[in-house]
C-alpha positions in Angstrom: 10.5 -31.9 -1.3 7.6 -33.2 0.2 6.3 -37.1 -0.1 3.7 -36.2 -2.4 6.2 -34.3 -4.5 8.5 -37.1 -5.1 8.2 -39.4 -7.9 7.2 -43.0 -8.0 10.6 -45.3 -6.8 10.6 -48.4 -9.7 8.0 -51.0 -7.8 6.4 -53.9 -9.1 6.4 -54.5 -13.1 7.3 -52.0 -15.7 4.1 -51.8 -16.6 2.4 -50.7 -13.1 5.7 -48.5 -11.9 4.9 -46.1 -15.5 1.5 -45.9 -15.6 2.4 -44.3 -11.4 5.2 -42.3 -13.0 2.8 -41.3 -15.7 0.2 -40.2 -13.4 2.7 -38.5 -11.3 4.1 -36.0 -14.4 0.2 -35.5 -14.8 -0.2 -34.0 -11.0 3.0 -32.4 -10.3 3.5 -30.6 -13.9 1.0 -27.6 -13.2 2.7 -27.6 -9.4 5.3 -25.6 -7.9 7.5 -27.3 -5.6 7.9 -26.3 -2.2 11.2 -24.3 -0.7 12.9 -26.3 1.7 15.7 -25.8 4.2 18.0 -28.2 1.7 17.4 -25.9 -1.1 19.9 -23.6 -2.3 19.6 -20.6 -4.2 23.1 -20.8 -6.2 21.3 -20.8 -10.0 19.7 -18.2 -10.2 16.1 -17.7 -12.0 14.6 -21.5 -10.1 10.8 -20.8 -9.0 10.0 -22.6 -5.5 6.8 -22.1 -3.9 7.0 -20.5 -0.2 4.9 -22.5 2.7 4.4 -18.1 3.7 1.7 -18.4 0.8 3.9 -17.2 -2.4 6.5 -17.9 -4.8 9.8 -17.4 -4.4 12.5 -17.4 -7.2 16.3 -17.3 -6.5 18.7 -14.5 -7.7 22.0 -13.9 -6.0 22.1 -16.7 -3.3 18.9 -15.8 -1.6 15.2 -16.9 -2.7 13.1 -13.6 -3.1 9.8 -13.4 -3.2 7.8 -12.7 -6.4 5.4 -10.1 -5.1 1.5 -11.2 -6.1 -1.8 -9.0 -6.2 -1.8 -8.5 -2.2 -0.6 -5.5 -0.5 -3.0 -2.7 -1.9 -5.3 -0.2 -1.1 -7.5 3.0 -2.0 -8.7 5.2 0.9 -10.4 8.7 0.6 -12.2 11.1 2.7 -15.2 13.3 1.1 -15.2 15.3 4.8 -14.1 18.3 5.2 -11.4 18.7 7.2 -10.3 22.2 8.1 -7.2 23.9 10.6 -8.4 24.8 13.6 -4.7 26.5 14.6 -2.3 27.1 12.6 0.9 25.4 12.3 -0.6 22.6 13.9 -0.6 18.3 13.0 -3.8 16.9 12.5 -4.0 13.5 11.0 -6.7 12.5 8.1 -9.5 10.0 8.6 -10.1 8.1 6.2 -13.6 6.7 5.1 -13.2 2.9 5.0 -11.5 1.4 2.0 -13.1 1.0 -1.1 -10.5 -1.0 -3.0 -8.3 -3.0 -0.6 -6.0 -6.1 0.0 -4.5 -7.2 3.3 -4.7 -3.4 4.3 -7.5 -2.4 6.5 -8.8 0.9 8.2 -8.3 0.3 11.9 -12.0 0.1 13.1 -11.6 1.6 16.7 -8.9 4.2 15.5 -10.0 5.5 12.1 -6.8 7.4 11.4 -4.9 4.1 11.6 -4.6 2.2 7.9 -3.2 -1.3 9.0 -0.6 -3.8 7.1 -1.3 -7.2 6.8 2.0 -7.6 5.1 5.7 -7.0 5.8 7.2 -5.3 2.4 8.2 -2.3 0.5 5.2 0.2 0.0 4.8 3.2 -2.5 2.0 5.1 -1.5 0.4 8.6 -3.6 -1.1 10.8 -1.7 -3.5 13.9 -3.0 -5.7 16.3 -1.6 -7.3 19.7 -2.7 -6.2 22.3 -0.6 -8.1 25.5 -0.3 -7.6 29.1 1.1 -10.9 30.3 2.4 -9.7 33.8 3.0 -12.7 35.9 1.4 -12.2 37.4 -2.1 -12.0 40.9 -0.3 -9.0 40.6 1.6 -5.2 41.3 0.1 -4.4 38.6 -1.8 -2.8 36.1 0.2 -1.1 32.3 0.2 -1.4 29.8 2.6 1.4 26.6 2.9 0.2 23.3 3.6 2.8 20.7 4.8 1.7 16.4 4.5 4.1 13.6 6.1 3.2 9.9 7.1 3.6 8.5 10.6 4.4 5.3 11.2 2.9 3.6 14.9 2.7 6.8 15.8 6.0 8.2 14.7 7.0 10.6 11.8 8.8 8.7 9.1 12.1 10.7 8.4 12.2 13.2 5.4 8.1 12.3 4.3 7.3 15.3 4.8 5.8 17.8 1.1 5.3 21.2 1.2 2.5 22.9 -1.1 1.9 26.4 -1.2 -1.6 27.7 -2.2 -1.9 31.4 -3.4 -5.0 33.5 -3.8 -8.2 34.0 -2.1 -10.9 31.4 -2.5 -8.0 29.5 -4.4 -8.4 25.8 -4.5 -5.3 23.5 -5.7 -4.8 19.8 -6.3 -1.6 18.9 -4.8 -0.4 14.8 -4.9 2.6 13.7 -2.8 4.5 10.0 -3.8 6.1 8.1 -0.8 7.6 5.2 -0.2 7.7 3.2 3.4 9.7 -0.5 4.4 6.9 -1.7 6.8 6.4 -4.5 9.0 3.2 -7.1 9.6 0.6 -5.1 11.8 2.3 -1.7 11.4 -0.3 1.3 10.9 0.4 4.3 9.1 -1.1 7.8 9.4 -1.3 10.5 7.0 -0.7 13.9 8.7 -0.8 17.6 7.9 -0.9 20.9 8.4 -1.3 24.5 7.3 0.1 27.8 8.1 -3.8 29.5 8.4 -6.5 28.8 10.2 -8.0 29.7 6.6 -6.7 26.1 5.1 -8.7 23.4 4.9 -9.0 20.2 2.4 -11.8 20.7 0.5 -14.3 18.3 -0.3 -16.3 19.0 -3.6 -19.8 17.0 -4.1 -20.9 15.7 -7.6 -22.0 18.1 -9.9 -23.6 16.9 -13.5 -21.2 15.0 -15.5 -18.4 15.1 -13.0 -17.8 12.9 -9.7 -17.4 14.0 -6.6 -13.8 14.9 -5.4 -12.5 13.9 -2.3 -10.9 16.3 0.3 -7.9 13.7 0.7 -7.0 10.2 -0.8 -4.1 7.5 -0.5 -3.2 4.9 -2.8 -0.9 1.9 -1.6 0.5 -0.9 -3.3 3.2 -3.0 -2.0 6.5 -3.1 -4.4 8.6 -6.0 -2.3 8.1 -8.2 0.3 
C-alpha cells in the first residue's frame, strides 16, 4: 500500500487526528488500492488496481486481470483483390482502421495489424467471395481457403474452407478465430483460391444500401 494510501496514524488531539481520518475515507473511498508484492490472492473476489494500467481481482491464488475497453479493432478493404494463380497465399491489405484500440495497421507494411496488448483475441473474419467464370461456361465452383499468420507464421489449424458454386456466383462467407498473442505481435489474414476466376469482391453503394467490403476483420481481446 502506498503512503498516500495509508490512513492517518492517531497524532495530535482527537479532534485534529479525525477530521485527517475523515478526510482520508473521503479520498481513498472512490480509489482502488494498488497490487503489491505483499499482497496475496488467497480470498478470492478482492479488486486491486495493477500499476500495468488495470484492475486485477483475485480468483484461485493468482490476481487476474479484469479485461477493460482496450484491445479492439475493425479493419476492411473495399479493393478488389483477385488470384492471380491458383492455389496460391496472398495476404489481405487492409484499409486503415476505422474503429480501433491499442491495435494499429502497420504503416510501412499494410498487411501487418499490430498488438498493443498481450491477451487472448477472438477475431471474425468475412469476405464475399466470387466466381467470375462467365455465365456461358459449365457451371462450375471455385474453393476459397482463409488462415491467420502470426509474425509471419501460419497459426496451427486457422485455416476455413468455403466453396463457391455457379458462374457469376457471389457468397458471403465469415470465419471466427481465436489467437493468444503477445505485445507487438502482427497478424496477417491470408488466402487463397483454387481459380484464377476467384476473387473478393468489392461492391460500391447502391441507393439505400452501403457499400460492402471485399474483406473485413473484427478483433476484440477476451483475456489478458
Amino acid at each position: 500500500m502506498s503512503a498516500i494510501e495509508r490512513p492517518p496514524i492517531p497524532a495530535g488531539t482527537w479532534e485534529s487526528w479525525g477530521e485527517n481520518l475523515s478526510d482520508y475515507l473521503v479520498r481513498i473511498k472512490p480509489k482502488l488500492a494498488f497490487v503489491s508484492s505483499n499482497d496475496a490472492a488467497v480470498d478470492n473476489g478482492v479488486i486491486l488496481w495493477n500499476s500495468s494500467g488495470y484492475p486485477v481481482v483475485s480468483k484461485s491464488n493468482s490476481y487476474r486481470q479484469i479485461a477493460l475497453a482496450d484491445g479492439y479493432s475493425y479493419l476492411s478493404t473495399n479493393t478488389d483483390a483477385t488470384a492471380s494463380s491458383a492455389d496460391t497465399a496472398y495476404t489481405i491489405t487492409y484499409d486503415a482502421p476505422t474503429i480501433a484500440s491499442q491495435i494499429s495497421r502497420d504503416s510501412s507494411n499494410t498487411t501487418r495489424i499490430t498488438i498493443a496488448e498481450a491477451g487472448t483475441y477472438y477475431l471474425m473474419f468475412s469476405a464475399q467471395c466470387k466466381n467470375s467464370n462467365s455465365a456461358g461456361d459449365f457451371p462450375t465452383f471455385i474453393d476459397f481457403q482463409f488462415w491467420l499468420k502470426k509474425n509471419g507464421t501460419n497459426i496451427a489449424e486457422s485455416a476455413k474452407k468455403f466453396t463457391v458454386y455457379g458462374n457469376a456466383a457471389t457468397q458471403a462467407v465469415s470465419a471466427p478465430f481465436v489467437a493468444t498473442l503477445a505485445a507487438n505481435d502482427y497478424i496477417e489474414s491470408c488466402w487463397m483460391s483454387s481459380s484464377t476466376s476467384g476473387s473478393l469482391d468489392a461492391s460500391a453503394a447502391a441507393g439505400d444500401v452501403p457499400a460492402i467490403p471485399a474483406a473485413s476483420l473484427t478483433i476484440h481481446r477476451l483475456t489478458q
